[in-house]
DRENKEKE-656308 format. One record per atom (N, C-alpha, C): x, y, z; residue in three letters. Coordinates in steps of 0.2 Angstrom, whole numbers, padded with zeros to 4 digits, always signed. Layout:
N
XYZALA ...
This chain:
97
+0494+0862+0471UNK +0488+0859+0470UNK +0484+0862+0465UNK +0484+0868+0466UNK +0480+0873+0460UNK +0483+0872+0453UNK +0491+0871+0454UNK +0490+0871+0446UNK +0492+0864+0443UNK +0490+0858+0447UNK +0487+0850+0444UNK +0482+0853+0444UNK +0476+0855+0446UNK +0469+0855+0444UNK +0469+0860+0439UNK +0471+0863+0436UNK +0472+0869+0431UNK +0473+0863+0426UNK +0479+0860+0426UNK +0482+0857+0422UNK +0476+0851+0420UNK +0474+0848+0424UNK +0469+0842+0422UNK +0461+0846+0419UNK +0460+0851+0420UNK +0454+0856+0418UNK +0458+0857+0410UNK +0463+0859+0408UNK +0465+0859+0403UNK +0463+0854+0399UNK +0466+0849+0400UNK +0468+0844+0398UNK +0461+0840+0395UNK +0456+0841+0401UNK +0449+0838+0399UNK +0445+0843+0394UNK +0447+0848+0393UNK +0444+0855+0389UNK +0447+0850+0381UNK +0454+0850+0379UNK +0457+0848+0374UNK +0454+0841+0373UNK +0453+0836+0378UNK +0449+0828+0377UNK +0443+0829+0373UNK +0440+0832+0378UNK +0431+0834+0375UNK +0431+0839+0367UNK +0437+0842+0368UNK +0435+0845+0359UNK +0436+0842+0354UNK +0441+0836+0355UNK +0443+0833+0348UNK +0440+0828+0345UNK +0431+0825+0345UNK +0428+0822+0344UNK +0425+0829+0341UNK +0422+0836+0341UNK +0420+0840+0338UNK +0425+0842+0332UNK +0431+0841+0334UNK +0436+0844+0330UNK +0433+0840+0323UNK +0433+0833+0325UNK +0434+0827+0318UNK +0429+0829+0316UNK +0421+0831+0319UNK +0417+0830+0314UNK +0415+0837+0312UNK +0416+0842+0314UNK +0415+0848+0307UNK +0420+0849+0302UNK +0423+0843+0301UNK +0427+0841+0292UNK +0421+0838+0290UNK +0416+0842+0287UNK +0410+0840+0283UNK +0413+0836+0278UNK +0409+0832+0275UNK +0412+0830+0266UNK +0410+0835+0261UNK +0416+0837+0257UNK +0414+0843+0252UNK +0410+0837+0248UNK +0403+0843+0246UNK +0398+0841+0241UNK +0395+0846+0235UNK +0394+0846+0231UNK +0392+0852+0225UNK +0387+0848+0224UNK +0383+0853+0222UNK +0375+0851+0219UNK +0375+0854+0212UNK +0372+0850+0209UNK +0368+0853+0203UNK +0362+0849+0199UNK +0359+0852+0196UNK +0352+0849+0194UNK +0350+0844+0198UNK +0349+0846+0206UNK +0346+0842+0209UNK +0349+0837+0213UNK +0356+0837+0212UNK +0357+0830+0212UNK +0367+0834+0216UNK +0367+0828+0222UNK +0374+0831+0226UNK +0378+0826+0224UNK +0385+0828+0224UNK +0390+0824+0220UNK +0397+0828+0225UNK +0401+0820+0229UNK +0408+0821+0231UNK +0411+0824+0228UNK +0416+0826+0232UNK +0423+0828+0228UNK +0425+0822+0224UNK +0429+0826+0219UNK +0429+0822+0213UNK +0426+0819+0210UNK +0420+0820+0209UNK +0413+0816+0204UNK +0415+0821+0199UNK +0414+0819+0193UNK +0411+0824+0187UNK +0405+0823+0185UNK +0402+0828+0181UNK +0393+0828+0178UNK +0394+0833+0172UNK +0389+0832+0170UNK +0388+0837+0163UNK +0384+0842+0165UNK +0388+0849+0165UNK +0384+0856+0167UNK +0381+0859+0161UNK +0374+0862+0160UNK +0373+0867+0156UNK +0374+0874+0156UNK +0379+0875+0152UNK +0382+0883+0153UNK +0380+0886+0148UNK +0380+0894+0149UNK +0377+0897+0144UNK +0382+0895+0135UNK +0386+0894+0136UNK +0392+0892+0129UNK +0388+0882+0128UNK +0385+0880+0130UNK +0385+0875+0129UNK +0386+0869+0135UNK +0385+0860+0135UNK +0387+0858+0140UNK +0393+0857+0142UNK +0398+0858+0148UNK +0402+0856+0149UNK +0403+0851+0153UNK +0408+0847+0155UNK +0411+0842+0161UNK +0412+0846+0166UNK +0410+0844+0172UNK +0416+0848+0178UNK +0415+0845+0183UNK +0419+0845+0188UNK +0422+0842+0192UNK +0422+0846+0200UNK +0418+0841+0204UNK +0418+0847+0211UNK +0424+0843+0215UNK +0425+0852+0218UNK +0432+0852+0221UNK +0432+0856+0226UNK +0437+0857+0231UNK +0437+0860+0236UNK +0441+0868+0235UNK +0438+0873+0235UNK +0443+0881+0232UNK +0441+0883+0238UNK +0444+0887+0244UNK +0447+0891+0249UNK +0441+0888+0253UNK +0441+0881+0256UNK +0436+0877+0261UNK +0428+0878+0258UNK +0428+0880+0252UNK +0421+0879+0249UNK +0419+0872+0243UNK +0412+0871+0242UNK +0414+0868+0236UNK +0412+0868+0231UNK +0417+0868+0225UNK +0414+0872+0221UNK +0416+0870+0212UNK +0413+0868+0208UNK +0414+0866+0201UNK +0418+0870+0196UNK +0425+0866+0195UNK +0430+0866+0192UNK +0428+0862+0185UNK +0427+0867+0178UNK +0424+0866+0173UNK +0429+0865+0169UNK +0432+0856+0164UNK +0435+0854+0163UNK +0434+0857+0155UNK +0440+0854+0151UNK +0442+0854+0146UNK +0437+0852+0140UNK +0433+0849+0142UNK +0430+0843+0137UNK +0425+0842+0137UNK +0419+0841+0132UNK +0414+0840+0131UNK +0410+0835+0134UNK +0403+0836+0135UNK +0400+0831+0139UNK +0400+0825+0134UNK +0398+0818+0136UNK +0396+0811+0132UNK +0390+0812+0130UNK +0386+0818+0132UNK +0380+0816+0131UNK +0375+0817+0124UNK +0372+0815+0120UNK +0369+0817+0113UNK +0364+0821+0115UNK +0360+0821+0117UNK +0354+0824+0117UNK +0355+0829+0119UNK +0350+0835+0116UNK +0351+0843+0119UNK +0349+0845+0126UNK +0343+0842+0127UNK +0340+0844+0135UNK +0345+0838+0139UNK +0350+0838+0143UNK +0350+0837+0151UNK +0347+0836+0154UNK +0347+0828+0155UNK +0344+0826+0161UNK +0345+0828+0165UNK +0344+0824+0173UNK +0346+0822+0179UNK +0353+0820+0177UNK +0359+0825+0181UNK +0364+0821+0181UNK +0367+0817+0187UNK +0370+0813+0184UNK +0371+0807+0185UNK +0378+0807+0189UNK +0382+0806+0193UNK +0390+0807+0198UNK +0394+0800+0194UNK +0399+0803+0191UNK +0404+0797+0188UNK +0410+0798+0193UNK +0414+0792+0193UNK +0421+0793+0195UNK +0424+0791+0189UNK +0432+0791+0193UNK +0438+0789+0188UNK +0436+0782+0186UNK +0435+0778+0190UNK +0432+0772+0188UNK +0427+0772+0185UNK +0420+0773+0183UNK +0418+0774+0175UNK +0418+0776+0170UNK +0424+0781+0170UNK +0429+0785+0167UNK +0433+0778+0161UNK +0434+0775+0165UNK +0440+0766+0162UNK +0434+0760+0160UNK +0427+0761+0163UNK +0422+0755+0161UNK +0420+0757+0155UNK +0421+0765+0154UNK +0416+0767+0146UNK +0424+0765+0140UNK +0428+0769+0144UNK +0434+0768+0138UNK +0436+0760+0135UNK +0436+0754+0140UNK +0439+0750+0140UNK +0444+0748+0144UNK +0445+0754+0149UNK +0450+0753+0153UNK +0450+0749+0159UNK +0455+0751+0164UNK +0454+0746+0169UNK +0449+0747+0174UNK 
């Protein structure tokens, strides 16, 4: 008898955690000038070299901006408010799909 109620004490330990489990997977978020952006958004950062593209990503459960190869689109020297793109704006500005 002891050890069905051991076993069903278990069992309801394991039931009642896995609604906590699901929700401390927070959504990775990176912030910059104000402004939070998912994983995988890019934005234009101002770095001491100049602005660059980067891209927030997830590095050892943090989050954190992965600074790409390539120049921002933007002409003006001061940065605004940046603005969160996807791949899919990525294909509206090019003419893609």
């Amino acid at each position: 008898m002891t050890m069905l109620r051991h076993a069903g004490i278990a069992a309801l330990a394991v039931a009642l955690s896995l609604p906590v489990a699901a929700s401390s997977a927070a959504e990775c978020q990176c912030r910059a000038n104000g402004s939070a952006f998912r994983q995988g958004e890019t934005t234009c950062l101002a770095l001491p070299d100049g602005p660059r593209l980067a891209r927030c990503e997830m590095v050892l459960n943090n989050s954190s901006w992965k600074i790409l190869d390539q120049a921002c689109f933007q002409t003006s020297k001061h940065l605004e408010k940046a603005v969160p793109m996807t791949v899919a704006h990525y294909g509206a500005l090019f003419g893609g799909d």
